[in-house]
C-alpha positions as CSV (number, residue, x, y, z in Angstrom):
1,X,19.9,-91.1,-79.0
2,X,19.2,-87.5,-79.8
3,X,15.8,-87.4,-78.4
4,X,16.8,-89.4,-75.4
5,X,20.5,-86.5,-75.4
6,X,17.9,-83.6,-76.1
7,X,15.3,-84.5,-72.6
8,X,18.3,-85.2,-70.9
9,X,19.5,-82.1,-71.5
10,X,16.3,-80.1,-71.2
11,X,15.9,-81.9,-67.9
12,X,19.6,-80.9,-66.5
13,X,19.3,-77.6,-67.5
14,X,15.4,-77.3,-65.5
15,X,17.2,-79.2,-62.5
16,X,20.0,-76.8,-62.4
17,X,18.2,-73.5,-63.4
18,X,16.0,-75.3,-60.2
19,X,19.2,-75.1,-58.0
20,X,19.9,-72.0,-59.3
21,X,16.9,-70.0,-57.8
22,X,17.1,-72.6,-54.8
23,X,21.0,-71.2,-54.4
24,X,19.7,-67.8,-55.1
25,X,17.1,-67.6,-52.5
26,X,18.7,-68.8,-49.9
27,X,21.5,-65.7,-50.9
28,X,18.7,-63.3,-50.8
29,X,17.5,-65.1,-47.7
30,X,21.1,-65.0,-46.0
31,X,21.4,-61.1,-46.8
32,X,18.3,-60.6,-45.5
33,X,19.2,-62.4,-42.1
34,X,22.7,-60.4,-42.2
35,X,20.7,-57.3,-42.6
36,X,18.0,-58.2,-40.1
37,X,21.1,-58.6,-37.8
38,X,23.1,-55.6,-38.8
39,X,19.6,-53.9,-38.0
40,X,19.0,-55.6,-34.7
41,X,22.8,-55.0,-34.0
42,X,22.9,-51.4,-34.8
43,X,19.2,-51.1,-32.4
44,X,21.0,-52.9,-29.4
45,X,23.8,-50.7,-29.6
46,X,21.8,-47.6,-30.2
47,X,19.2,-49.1,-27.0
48,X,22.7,-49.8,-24.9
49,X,24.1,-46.0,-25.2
50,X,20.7,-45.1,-24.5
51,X,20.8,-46.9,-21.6
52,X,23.7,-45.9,-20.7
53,X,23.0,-42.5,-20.9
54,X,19.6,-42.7,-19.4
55,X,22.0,-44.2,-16.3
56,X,23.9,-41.5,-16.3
57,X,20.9,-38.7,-16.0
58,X,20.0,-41.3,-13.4
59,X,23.3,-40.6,-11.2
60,X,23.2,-37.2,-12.2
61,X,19.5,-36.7,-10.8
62,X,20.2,-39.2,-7.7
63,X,23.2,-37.3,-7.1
64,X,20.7,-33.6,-7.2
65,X,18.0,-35.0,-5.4
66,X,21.1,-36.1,-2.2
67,X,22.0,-32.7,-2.3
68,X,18.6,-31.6,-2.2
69,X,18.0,-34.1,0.8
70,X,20.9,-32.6,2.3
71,X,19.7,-28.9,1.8
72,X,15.9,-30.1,3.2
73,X,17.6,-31.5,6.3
74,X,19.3,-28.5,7.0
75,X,16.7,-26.4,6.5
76,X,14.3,-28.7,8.6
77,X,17.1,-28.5,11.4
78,X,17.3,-25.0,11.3
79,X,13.5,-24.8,11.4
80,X,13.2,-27.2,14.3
81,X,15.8,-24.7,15.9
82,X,13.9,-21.8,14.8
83,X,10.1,-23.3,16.2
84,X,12.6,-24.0,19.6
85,X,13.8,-20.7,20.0
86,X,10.2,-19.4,19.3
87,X,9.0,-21.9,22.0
88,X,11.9,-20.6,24.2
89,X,10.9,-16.8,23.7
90,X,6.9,-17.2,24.2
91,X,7.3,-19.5,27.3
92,X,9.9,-16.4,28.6
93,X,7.3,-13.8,27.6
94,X,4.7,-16.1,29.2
95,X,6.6,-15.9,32.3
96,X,7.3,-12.4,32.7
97,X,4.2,-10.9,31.9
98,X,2.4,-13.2,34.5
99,X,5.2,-11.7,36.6
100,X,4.7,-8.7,35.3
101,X,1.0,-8.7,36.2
102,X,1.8,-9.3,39.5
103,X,4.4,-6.4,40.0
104,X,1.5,-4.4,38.6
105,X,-1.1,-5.4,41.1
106,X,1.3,-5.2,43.9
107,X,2.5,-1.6,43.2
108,X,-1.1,-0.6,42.5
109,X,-1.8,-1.7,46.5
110,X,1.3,-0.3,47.5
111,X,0.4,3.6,46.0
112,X,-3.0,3.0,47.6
113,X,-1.7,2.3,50.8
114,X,0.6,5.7,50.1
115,X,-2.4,7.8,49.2
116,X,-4.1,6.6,52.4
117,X,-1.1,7.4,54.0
118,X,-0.7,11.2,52.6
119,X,-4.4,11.3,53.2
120,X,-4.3,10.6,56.8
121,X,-1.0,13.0,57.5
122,X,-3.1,15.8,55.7
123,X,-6.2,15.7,57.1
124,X,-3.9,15.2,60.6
125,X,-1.9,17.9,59.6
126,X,1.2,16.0,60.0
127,X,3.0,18.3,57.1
128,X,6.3,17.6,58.8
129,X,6.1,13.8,59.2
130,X,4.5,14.0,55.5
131,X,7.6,16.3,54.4
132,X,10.2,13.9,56.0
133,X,8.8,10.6,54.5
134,X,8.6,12.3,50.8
135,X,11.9,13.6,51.1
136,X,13.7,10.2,51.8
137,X,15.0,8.0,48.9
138,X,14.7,5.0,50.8
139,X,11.3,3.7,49.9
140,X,12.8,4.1,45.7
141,X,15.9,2.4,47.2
142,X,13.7,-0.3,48.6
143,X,11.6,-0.4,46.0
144,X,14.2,-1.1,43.8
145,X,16.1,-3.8,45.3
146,X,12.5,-5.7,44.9
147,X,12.8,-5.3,41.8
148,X,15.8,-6.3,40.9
149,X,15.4,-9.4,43.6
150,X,12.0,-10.1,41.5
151,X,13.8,-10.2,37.6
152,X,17.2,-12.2,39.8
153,X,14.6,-15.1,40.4
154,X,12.6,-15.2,37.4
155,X,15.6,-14.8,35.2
156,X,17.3,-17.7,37.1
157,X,14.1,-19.6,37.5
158,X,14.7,-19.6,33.9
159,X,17.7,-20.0,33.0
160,X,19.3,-21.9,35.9
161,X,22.6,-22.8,34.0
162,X,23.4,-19.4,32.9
163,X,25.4,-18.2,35.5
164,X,27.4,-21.9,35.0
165,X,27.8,-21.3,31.3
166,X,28.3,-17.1,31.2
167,X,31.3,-17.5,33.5
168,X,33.0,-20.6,31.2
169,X,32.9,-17.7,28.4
170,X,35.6,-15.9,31.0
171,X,39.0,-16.2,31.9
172,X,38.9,-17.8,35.5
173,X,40.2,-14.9,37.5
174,X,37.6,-12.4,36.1
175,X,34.2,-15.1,37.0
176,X,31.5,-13.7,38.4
177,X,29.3,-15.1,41.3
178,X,26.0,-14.7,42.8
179,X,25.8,-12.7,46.0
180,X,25.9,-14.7,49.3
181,X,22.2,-14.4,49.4
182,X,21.5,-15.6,45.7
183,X,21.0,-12.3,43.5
184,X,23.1,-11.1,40.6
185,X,25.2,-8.7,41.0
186,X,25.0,-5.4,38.4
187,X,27.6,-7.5,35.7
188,X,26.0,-10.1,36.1
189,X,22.5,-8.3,35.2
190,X,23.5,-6.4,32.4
191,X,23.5,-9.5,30.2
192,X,21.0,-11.4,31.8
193,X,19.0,-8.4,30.3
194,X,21.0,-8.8,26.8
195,X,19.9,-12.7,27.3
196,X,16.2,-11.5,27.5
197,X,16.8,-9.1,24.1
198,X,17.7,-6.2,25.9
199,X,20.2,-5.1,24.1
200,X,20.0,-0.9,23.8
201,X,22.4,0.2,26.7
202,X,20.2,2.6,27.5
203,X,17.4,0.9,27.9
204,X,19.5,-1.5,30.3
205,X,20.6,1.9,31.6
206,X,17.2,3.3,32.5
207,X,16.1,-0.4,34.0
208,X,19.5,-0.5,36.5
209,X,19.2,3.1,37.3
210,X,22.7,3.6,36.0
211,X,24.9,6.3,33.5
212,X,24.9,5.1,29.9
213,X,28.6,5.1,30.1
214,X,28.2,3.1,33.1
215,X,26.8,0.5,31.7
216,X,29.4,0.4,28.3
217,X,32.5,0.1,31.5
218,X,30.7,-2.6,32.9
219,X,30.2,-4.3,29.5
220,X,33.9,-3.8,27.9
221,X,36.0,-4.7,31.3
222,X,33.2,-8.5,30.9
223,X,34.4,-8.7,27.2
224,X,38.3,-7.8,27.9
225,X,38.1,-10.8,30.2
226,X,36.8,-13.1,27.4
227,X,38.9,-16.4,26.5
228,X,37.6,-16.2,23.2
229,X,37.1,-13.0,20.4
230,X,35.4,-10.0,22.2
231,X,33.4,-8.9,19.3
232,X,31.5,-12.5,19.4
233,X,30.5,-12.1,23.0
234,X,27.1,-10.7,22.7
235,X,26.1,-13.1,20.2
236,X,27.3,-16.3,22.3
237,X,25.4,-14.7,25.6
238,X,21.9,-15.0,23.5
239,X,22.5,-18.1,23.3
240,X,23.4,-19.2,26.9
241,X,20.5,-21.6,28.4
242,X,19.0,-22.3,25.4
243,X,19.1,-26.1,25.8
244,X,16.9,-25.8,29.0
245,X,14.4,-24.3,27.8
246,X,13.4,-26.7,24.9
């Protein structure tokens, strides 16, 4: 029996040293799936606050890039304005010098037809006629009053609405109208000029053949009778018939 004892022995002992490494690799084989996990655990949470950080740059840079929308919008309104102002003052300028022109050539016949005049009194010795004629201020006076009826119909060619919208700026007992026969009167001139960026008072002075002081009465009794703040008026006036010249 001790043979037999001995190989049974030996072969329990090589069956359960067997189960042994069998029970021992599959240990090593479960902590190295636990730590495979605790790995791929510890990468999805690292990958997740990534993520979640890389979503919060996100908002962050989506929110900067609205605001930067924003700020382009603006800035491509204001630009629009700006190219339709810039439209506004060329096609004015465009307008007045071809008016302008015109004045020019007309005065240039009208001093010829004076120097033929002056020639022919001379050489007719007319001296009293020619002494009466240079004395009188009534060819300046009518002379003037062309003027002024030229720049009343170009400026309200212009700006047809401005008359409309520069009295709406006034309290209603202190509006101004056109003349019966369509001009401005002199308030009403003095900032049609400031509309046109004439603006020195005596510059508007020289043009109106008026006192310097003249022309600050005439402009502080317009802005006493404004609904609104005075020392705005100006600015608002620059900006009167804009939308009909775009």
């Amino acid at each position: 029996m001790s043979p037999l004892l001995a190989r049974i022995a030996k072969k329990y002992k090589t069956e359960s040293e067997h189960k042994n490494n069998q029970l021992l690799m599959a240990a090593l084989f479960s902590a190295l799936l636990a730590l495979m996990l605790l790995v791929s655990v510890f990468y999805v949470n690292s990958q997740r606050k990534r993520l979640a950080l890389t979503g919060r740059k996100l908002k962050f840079s989506n929110a900067q890039l609205h605001e930067i929308n924003s700020k382009l919008s603006e800035l491509n309104r204001q630009l629009a304005s700006s190219i339709a102002k810039l439209g506004e003052s060329n096609r004015v300028k465009e307008e007045y010098i071809g008016r302008f022109m015109g004045l020019c050539s007309l005065y240039v016949d009208k001093i010829e037809d004076f120097r033929r005049m002056v020639n022919k009194r001379v050489k007719n010795r007319q001296f009293e006629e020619l002494f009466k004629e240079t004395r009188s201020t009534s060819l300046k006076e009518k002379e003037l009053d062309e003027l002024y009826t030229n720049f009343d119909d170009a400026f309200l060619h212009l700006f047809p609405t401005f008359v409309e919208e520069f009295n709406a700026l006034l309290i209603p007992e202190e509006r101004i109208m056109l003349t019966d026969d369509g001009h401005m009167p002199v308030t009403l001139r003095i900032f049609a000029l400031i509309r046109v960026g004439i603006e020195d008072s005596s510059k508007i002075a020289e043009f109106l053949h008026y006192s310097v002081n003249t022309i600050y009465n005439y402009k502080a009794r317009v802005k006493n009778s404004a609904i609104s703040d005075r020392e705005d008026f100006e600015r608002r006036i620059k900006k009167l018939g804009a939308q009909n010249n775009d």
